[in-house]
N, C-alpha and C positions, 0 to 999 in steps of 0.2 A: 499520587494516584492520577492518573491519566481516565478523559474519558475516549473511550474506544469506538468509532463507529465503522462498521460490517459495510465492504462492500454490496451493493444493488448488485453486483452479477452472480453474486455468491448462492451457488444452487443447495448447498450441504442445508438440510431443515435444523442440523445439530450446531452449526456455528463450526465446524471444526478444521473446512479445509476451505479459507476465504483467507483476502487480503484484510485489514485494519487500518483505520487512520485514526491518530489524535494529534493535537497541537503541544508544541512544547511550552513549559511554564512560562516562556519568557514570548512567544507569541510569534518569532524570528522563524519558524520553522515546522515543517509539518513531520511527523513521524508515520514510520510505516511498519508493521507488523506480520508476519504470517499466523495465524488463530493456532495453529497445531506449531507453532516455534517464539509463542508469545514472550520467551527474554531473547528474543536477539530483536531488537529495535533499530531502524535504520531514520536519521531525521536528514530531510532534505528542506532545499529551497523552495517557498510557491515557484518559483519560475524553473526552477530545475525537474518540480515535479510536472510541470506544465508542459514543458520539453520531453522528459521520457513517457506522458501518456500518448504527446502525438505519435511519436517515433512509434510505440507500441500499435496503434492504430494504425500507422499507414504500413505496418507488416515487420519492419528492418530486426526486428527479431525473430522471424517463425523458421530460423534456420537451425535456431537454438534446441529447437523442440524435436526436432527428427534425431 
């Protein structure tokens, strides 16, 4: 059992449409979760997560969304 922490930008009061993060048992790795698709798990590297939040921040995705 994993513990789960809710992202800070998460506006839902229900918990239900936010990102998730926990660590994997072995420490090598962070996982990531959507709260409404909680068995599909994606575990990434600190530094590869480090990498897709700037990239998220500096826009190179908002093309996705239109």
């Amino acid at each position: 059992m994993h513990h789960w922490r809710k992202s800070s930008y998460s506006t839902d009061a229900e918990g239900s449409n936010c990102v998730e993060l926990g660590q994997a048992p072995d420490a090598t790795a962070i996982l990531l979760r959507e709260s409404d698709e909680p068995g599909t798990v994606i575990a990434i590297t600190p530094a590869a997560l480090r990498a897709l939040t700037r990239a998220a921040r500096a826009g190179r995705f908002d093309q996705l969304s239109r």
